[in-house]
N, C-alpha and C positions, 0 to 999 in steps of 0.2 A: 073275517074281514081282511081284505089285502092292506099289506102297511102302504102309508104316504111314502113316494118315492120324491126324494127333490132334487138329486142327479144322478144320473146313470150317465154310462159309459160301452158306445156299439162298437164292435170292435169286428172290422173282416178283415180278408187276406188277402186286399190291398198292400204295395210298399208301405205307405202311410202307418200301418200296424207296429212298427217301430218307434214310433211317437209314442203308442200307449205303456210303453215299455218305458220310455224314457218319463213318461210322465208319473211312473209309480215308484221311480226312483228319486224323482223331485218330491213325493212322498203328496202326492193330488189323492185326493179321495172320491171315492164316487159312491151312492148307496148300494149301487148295484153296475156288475158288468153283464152286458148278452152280449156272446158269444153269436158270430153266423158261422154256419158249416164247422167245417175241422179245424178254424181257429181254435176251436173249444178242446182241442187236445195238444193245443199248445201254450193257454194262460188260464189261471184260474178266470173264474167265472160264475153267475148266478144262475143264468139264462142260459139255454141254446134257442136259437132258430134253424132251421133246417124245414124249408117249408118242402122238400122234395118227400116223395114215402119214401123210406127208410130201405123198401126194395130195392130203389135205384143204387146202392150202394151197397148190400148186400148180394143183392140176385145177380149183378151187371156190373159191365165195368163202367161203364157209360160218364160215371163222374171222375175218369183219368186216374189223377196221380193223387186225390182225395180218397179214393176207394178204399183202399186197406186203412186209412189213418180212421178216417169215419168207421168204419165195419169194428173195428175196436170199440171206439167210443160209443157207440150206437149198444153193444153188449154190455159194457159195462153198466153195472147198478150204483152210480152217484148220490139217486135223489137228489138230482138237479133234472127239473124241467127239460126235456127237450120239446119245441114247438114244432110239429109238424103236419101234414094233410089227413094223416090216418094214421091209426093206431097198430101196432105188430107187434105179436105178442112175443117177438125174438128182442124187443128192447125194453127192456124193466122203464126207463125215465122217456122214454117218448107219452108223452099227451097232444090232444087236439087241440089244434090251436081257435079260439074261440072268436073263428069269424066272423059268428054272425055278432055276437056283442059286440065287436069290432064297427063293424060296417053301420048298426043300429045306432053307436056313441057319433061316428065322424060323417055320417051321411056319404063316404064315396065307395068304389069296390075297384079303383085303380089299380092293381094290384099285378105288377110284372115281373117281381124279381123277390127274394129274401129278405133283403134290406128296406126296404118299402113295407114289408109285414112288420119287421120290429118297430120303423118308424110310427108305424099305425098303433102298433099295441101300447106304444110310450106316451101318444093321443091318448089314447083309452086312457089309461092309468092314470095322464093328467100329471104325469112329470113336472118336474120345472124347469129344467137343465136339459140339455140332451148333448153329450160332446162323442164325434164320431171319429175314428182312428182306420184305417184301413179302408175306406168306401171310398175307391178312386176309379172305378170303374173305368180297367184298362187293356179291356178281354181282347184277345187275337180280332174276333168280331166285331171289328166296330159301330154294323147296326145295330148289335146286340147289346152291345155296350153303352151307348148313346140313349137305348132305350130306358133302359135300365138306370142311368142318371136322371135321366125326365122323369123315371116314375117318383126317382127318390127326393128329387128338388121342389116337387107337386107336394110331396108329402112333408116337405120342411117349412113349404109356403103355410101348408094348413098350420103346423106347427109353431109358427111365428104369430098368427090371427089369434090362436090359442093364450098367446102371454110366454108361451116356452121359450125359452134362449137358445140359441142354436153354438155351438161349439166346433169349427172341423181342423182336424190334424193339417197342420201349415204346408203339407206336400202332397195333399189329397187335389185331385179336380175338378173335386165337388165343389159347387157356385162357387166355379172360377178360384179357390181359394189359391194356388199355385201359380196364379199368372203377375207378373209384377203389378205392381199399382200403377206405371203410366201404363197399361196396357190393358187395363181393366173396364175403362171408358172406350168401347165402338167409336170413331170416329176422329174422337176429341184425341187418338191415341199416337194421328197420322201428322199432329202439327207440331211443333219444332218444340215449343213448349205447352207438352199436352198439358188437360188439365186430369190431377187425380184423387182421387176418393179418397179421403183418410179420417182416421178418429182423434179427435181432438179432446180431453177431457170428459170422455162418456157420448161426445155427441160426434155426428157423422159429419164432416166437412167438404166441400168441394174446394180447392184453391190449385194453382198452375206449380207444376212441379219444381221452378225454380224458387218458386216461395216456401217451400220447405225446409224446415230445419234440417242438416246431416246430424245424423248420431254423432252425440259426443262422441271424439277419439278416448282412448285410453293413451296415456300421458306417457306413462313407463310401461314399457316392454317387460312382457311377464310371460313366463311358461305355464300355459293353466295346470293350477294344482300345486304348482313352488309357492305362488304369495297368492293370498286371501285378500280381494278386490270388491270392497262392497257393489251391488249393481252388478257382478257379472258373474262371479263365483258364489255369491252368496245375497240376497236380502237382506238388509239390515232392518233390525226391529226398532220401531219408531216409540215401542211402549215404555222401551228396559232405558 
C-alpha cells in the first residue's frame, strides 16, 4: 500500500530551482521530493521523472549538456524510482511509469512534456500540497516552451478542481507567477491606476493599486545577519 503523501516538492532545472535550495535552508518540509531529469544529480530526492527511455541519454548525445550527468545517474543503483517510458536493463532504478493508472484515475492523456507526467502522477497519488521549484519553462524554443507550460498549467487546473494547493517558486513563469501584480490583470493593467489581485487574510481580493498598503519600512537600518529583526530575519513564535 503506497503511504498518504500531503506535500511534495517538483523540482526542474528551471532558474527557479534555487528557491528549493533556499527553501530547505528555511528548514520547509516536504514528504517527498521528484526530481525531473538531472536535477536528480544535484539535490537529494525521492522520485525521479525522466519520461525520455533512458537510450536517449546513453546511446546519443541528443539531450546536450545533460548527457553525461544523467548517463551517471541513470547507472547508478540508489533504489530511488526513476519514472520513465521503458525499462533498460543498463539501469538498476528505472521503472515504468504507470500510465495507464494514471490516465484511468484523471481521465486525460495530455501529456507533452516531463513535468506534466509528475503533475499527473501527484493527481493519481491524491497529494495535497503540490509546491514547484524550477518549472519556468524557458527553452531557446519558444514554441516548445509555450507548449510545455499549457500542458503543465492544464494539469494544475485539474489539480486545483481535485482540493490540491498549488505552490510555485516566486521567479518561475509558471501562471504568471513572476509578473508584477499591476500587471497580472490583461487590460485593467493599461490604466493609470490599474486594478490588482491580491490576498488578503486567506481570501483573493481585487482592489486599484493605489488602495494598497506599502510594506512596512524597516525603521533602523541593519546589515542582515549583525541584528536579529523579528518579521525579517527571523519569525517570532507567538506560543513561547
Amino acid at each position: 500500500m503506497k503511504k498518504k503523501l500531503k506535500s511534495i516538492a517538483i523540482v526542474g532545472l528551471g532558474n527557479s530551482c534555487s528557491e528549493y535550495i533556499m527553501s530547505k535552508i528555511r528548514s520547509e518540509q516536504f514528504d517527498e521530493t521528484w526530481a525531473i531529469n538531472a536535477i536528480s544529480s544535484v539535490i537529494y530526492h525521492d522520485k525521479v521523472f525522466m519520461l525520455d527511455p533512458a537510450s536517449r541519454f546513453l546511446d546519443t548525445p541528443n539531450a546536450g549538456k545533460q548527457t553525461d550527468i544523467m548517463s551517471q545517474r541513470l547507472k547508478a543503483k540508489l533504489n530511488i524510482p526513476i519514472f520513465s517510458c521503458e525499462l533498460d536493463k543498463r539501469c538498476p532504478d528505472v521503472v515504468e511509469y504507470p500510465l495507464q493508472e494514471v490516465l484511468q484515475k484523471t481521465g486525460y492523456a495530455y501529456l507533452n512534456n516531463t513535468v506534466a507526467y509528475a503533475i499527473a502522477y501527484a493527481i493519481y497519488r491524491e497529494v495535497k500540497e503540490i509546491h514547484l521549484f524550477g518549472i519556468d519553462f524557458t527553452h531557446k524554443n519558444v514554441s516548445f516552451a509555450e507548449a510545455g507550460r499549457g500542458c503543465c498549467e492544464f494539469w494544475l487546473a485539474i489539480a486545483t478542481t481535485k482540493g490540491i494547493k498549488i505552490n510555485i517558486a516566486h521567479n518561475s513563469s509558471l501562471l504568471d507567477t513572476n509578473v508584477p501584480e499591476d500587471q497580472k490583470l490583461y487590460g485593467y493593467h493599461r490604466l493609470d491606476n490599474p486594478l490588482i489581485s491580491t490576498v488578503s487574510k486567506g481570501s483573493l481580493m481585487i482592489m486599484r493599486k493605489s488602495k494598497k498598503d506599502p510594506p512596512n519600512p524597516i525603521d533602523t537600518p541593519n546589515i542582515i545577519g549583525r541584528e536579529d529583526i523579528p518579521g525579517v530575519t527571523y519569525e517570532e513564535n507567538k506560543n513561547v
